[in-house]
Steps between C-alpha positions, in 0.01 A plus 500: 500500500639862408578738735270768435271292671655584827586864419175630620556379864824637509383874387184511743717347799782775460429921447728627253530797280635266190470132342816402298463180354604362165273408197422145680244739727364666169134466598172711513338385777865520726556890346113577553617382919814672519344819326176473772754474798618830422851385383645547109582166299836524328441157294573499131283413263501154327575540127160336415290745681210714329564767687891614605494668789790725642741400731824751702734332317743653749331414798499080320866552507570478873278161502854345344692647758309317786505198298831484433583530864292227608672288236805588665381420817395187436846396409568460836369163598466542870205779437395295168430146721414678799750366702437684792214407704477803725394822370765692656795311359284468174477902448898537659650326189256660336625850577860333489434374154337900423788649588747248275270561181530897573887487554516316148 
């Protein structure tokens, strides 16, 4: 099952100002939510649709950024396999692993 399915729970459980999402969330009825919640949807259009819609192309941009870093993070197998089993030693290497990626 796609993941747009899900994407409606996620926007009415969390306020936000903004949905960035790639074209996989491309739907009416999950636009027609995030729109009625008060927040913008920064999706982009799928090539097929009848009617294109705009999207901050700039604002889309910083979507890789975040991306990217959880790629990186999940290099780190301790964090990837959950290792720890207490949260405190969990979000340490966490911030331990944070701090690595922004010294890079």
């Amino acid at each position: 099952m796609a993941d747009v399915t899900q994407g409606a729970a996620l926007v009415e459980a969390i306020p936000t100002g903004a949905v960035i999402a790639d074209k996989g969330y491309d739907s009416d009825a999950l636009v027609d939510i995030i729109e009625a919640s008060g927040a913008e949807a920064i999706i982009p259009p799928r090539s097929n649709r009848n009617a294109q819609r705009k999207v901050d192309w700039h604002r889309y941009k910083a979507r890789n950024l975040v991306e990217r870093f959880f790629n990186r993070l999940k290099q780190f197998r301790r964090i990837a396999t959950r290792y720890d089993k207490l949260a405190n030693r969990f979000n340490a290497f966490l911030h331990l692993a944070c701090a690595y990626i922004w010294l890079l």
